[in-house]
Every structure is written in C-alpha cells, then in structure tokens.
N, C-alpha and C positions, 0 to 999 in steps of 0.2 A: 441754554437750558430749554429741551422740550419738554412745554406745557401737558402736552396730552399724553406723556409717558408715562408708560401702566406698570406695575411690576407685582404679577399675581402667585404669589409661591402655592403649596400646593405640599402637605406631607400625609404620607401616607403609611399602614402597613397590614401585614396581611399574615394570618397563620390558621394552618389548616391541619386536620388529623385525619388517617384514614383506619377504617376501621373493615376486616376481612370477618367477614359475620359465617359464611363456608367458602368453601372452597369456589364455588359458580360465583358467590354475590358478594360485593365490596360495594362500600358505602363510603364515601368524602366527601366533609362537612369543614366547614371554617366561616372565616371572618375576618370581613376587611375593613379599616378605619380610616377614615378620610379626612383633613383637616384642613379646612383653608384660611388661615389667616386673612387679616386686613389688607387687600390691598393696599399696595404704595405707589405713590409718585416719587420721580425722580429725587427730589430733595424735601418730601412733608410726604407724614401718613397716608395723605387721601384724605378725600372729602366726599358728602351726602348732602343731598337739597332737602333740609327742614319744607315743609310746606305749611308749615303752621308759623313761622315765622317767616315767610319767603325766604330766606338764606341760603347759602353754602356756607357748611360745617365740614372744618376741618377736624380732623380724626373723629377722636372720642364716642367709637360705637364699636360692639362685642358682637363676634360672628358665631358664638357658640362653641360649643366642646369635640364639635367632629360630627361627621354622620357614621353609623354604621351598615354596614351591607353585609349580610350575610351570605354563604355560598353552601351549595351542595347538589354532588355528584353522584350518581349510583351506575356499577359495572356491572353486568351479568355474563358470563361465560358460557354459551350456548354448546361450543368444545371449542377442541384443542385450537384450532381454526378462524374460528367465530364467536363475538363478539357483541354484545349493546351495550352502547353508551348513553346514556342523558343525565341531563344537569341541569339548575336554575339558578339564579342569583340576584342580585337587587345592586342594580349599578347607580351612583351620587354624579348628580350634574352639579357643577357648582356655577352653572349661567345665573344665578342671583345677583355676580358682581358685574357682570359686563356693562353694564350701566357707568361704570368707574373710567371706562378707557377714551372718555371724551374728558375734555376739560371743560367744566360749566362751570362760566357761561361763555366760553369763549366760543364755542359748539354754534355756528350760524346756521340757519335753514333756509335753505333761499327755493322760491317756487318762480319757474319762468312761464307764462301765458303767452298763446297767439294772438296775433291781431283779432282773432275771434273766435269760437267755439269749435270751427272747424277747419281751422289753418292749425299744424305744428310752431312748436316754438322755435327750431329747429330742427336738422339732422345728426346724425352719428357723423356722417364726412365734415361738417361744418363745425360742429361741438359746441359747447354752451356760448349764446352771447355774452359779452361781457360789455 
C-alpha cells in the first residue's frame, strides 16, 4: 500500500447557446460547472491537519457545490472572407487540494549545510550525502 497515493477526481460540464443577433454579429455565451470532490487516498478518504488541535483528520470535510465559470464569445463578419473573433471566460484552478498528495506526517524535510557559509553541501555529480 502506497501511503502518499492521491486519487483527485474531477467532474465537470458545460453548455452553451449561440445566439445570431444579424447576419455580421453572433454572440456565444455559456457555462461551465466544475466539481471537485474530496480527495482519496488509496484505501481512506483523505485527510487535513486541524491546527487547532495539532492533528490529522481523517475525511469528514465539504469541498462545496462546484465552482462556476462562465464563458462568452462574440463573432463579427467583416465579409465574405474576413472575420473577428474574441472571447473571455473564467477558468477554476482547483490547486486548493494539492496539499493532499503528500502523506502527513510521513512527508520528511531534510535541509543539508556546508562545512561553512561558503562551501556547497555538495554537487549535482556527487548528489545528496546520505
């Protein structure tokens, strides 16, 4: 069993309308819904570090109902030929979980020093002392 396996689902959907206001200008407008569940680990929900009671907490916390993003496009027909397009939209990071793909506290930090402020601790050919 590995410890530090993430399992981040991820559901989404998206529906749009377009709308031909004349014949030169066309307007498309929508909306996208993004949902990300709780991450899991391999065999338990997942877990979060209380800081109020120093702990790791297994599962039992709510990610919300989704984010939405809206989208829209406008076409203008210059002629038969040519052509403008632009658009804007509002895109959902969902990096709020990535914190999850370590297992804490197994997660070690290890900092190597020189023999002094102005020696390396070592090289790249050489690689971490151990």
């Amino acid at each position: 069993m590995n410890l530090a396996t993430v399992r981040m689902p991820s559901d989404g959907f998206y529906a749009r309308d377009m709308w031909q206001i004349t014949r030169k200008l066309t307007v498309v407008y929508g909306m996208r819904c993004e949902v990300y569940p709780v991450p899991r680990r391999d065999h338990w929900a997942g877990e979060r570090y209380d800081s109020v009671t120093d702990k790791v907490v297994r599962g039992g916390f709510d990610t919300g109902h989704g984010q939405i993003a809206p989208r829209l496009g406008i076409a203008y027909r210059i002629n038969e030929r040519t052509g403008v397009l632009t658009g804007a939209g509002i895109s959902v990071d969902p990096n709020t979980f990535r914190y999850l793909r370590d297992a804490y506290p197994a997660t070690i930090s290890t900092q190597y020093s020189g023999a002094n402020s102005h020696q390396p601790a070592g090289t790249l050919r050489t690689g971490f002392p151990m």
